[in-house]
Wavefront OBJ file of the C-alpha trace (Angstrom):
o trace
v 12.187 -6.112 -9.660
v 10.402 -7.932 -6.756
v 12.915 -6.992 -4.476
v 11.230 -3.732 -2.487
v 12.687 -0.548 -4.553
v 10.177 1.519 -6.443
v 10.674 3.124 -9.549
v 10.059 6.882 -8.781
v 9.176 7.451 -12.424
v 6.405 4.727 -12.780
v 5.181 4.883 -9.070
v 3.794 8.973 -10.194
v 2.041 7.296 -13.185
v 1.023 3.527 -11.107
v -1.986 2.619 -12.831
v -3.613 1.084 -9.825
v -2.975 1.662 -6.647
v -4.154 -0.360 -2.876
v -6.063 2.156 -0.927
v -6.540 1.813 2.644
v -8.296 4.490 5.147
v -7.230 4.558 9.068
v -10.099 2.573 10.027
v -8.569 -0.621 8.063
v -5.349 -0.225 10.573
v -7.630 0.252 13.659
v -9.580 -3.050 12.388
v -5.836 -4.512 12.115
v -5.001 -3.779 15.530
v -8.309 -4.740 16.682
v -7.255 -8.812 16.095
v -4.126 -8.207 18.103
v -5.982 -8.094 21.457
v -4.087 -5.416 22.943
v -4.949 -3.717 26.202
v -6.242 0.016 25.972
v -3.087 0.859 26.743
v -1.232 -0.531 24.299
v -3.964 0.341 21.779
v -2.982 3.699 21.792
v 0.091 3.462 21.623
v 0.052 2.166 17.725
v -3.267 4.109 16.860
v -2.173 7.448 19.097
v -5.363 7.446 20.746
v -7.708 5.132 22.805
v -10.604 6.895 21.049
v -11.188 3.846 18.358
v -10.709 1.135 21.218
v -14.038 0.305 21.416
v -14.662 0.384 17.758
v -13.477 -3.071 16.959
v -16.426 -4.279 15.301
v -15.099 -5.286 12.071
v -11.711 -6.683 13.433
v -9.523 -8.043 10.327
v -6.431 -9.041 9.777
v -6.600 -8.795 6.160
v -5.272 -5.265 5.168
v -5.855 -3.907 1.816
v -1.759 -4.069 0.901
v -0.360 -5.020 -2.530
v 1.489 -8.493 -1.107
v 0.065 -11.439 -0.339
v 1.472 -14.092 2.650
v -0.232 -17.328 3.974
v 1.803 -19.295 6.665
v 1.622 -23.050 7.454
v 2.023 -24.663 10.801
v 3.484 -27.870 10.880
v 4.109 -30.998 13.425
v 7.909 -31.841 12.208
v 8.323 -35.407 14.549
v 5.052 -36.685 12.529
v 6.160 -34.658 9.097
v 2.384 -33.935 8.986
v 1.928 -31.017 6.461
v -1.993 -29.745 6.777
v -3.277 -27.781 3.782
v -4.310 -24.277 4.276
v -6.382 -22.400 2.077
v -6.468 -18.474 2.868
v -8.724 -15.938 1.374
v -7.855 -11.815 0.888
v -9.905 -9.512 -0.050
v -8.306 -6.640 -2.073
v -9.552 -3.214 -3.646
v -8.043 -1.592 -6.227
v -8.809 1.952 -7.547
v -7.979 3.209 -11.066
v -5.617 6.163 -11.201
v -4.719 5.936 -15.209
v -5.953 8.819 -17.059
v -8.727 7.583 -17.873
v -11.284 3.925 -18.836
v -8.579 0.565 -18.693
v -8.738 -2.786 -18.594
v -6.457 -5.022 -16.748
v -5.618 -8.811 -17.077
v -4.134 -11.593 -14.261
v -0.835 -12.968 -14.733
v -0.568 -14.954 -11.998
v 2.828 -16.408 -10.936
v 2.551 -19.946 -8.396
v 4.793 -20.638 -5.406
v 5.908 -23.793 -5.054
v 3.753 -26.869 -3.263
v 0.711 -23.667 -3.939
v -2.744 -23.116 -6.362
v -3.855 -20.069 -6.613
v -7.222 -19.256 -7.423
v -8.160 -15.317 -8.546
v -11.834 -14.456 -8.378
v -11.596 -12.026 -11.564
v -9.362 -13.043 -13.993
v -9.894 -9.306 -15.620
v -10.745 -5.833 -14.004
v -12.584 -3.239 -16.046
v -12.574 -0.079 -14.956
v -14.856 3.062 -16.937
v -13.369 6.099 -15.573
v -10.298 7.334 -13.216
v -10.656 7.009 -9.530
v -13.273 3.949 -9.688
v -12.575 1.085 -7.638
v -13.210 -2.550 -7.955
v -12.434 -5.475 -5.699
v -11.385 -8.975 -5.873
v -10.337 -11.788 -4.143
v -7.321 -13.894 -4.148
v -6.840 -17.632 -2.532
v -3.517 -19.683 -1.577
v -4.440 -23.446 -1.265
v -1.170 -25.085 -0.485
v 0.412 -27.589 1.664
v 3.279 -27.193 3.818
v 6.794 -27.418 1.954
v 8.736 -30.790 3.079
v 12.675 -28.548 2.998
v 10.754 -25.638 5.246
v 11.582 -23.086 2.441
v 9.815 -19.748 1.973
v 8.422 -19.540 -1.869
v 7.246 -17.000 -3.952
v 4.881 -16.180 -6.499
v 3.080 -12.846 -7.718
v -0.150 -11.708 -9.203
v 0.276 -8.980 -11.683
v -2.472 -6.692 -13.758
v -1.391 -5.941 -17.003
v -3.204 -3.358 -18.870
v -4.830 -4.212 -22.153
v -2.888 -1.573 -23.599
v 0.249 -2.466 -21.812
v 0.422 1.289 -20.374
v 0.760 -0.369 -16.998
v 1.406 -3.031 -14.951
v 0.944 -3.970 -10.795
v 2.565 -6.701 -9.632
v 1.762 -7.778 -6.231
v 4.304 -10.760 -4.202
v 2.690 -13.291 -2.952
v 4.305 -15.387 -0.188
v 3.556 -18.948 1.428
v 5.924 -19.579 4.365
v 6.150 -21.616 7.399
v 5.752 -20.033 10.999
v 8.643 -20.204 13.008
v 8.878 -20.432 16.297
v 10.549 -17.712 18.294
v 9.986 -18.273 21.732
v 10.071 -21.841 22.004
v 7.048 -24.643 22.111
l 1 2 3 4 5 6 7 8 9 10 11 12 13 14 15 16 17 18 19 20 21 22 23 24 25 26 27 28 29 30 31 32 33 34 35 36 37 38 39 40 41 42 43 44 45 46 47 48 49 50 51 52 53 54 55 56 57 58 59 60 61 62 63 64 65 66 67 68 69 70 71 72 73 74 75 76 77 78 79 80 81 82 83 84 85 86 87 88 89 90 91 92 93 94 95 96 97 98 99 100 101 102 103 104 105 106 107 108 109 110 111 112 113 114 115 116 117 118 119 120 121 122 123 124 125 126 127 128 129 130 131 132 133 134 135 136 137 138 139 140 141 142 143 144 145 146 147 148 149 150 151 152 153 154 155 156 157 158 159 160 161 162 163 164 165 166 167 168 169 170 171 172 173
């Protein structure tokens, strides 16, 4: 569990599921401030290039990650607070209702906008949001927390990681 592999049996009967449409990648490449060129290289065409109206970095994924710079001579750790944006459609059979478990990184508070989701029918969609205030971690470690939806009637439940991580540097200062 947690650890990437999918359960082929559950993942045909998920629950809830993270849609996203091809305009949501466009808007991801949009922040990237590639040239035309390289634009269509990821998105196969150049024909969305100048479509980058509603550039955003915040896909509609099930995982969550918020990274913290730091200054290591002066140990200064800022806080960070990060905001996503997720919406989730019901594909049960029918009406559910879920409930937030959420599970906190380390040196992290996370705030959930809905503590419940209530959805009347298959196939509607609802949205909420999800915040990481935290402060950088002192040891530079990676830790690791989750949000998960647990149906009322425990038929299902969608666990999403959530991450808070310090960049690293890869090509120097």
């Amino acid at each position: 569990m947690g650890a990437g592999f999918i359960d082929p049996n559950q993942a045909l009967d998920s629950g809830l599921i993270y849609d996203t449409s091809p305009q949501d990648y466009v808007n991801l490449i949009c922040t990237m401030n590639f040239t035309e060129e390289q634009f269509k290289i990821f998105a196969r065409s150049s024909a969305n290039f100048h479509n980058c109206s509603n550039p955003s970095a915040d896909l509609n994924y099930p995982s969550f990650i918020a990274l913290w710079e730091s200054d290591l001579e002066r140990k200064n750790f800022p806080r960070l607070v990060k905001k996503f944006t997720r919406m989730v459609m019901n594909v049960g059979s029918g009406a559910a209702k879920y409930t937030a478990k959420v599970e906190t990184p380390r040196n992290a508070r996370i705030s959930v906008s809905l503590q419940g989701l209530a959805f009347g029918r298959k196939y509607e969609k609802r949205s909420y949001s999800l915040s990481i205030h935290c402060r950088g971690d002192p040891k530079f470690c990676v830790n690791y927390g989750s949000i998960t939806w647990v149906e009322k009637n425990g038929n299902h439940t969608v666990r999403s990681p959530i991450s808070v991580s310090p960049i690293i540097q890869v090509w120097g200062s």
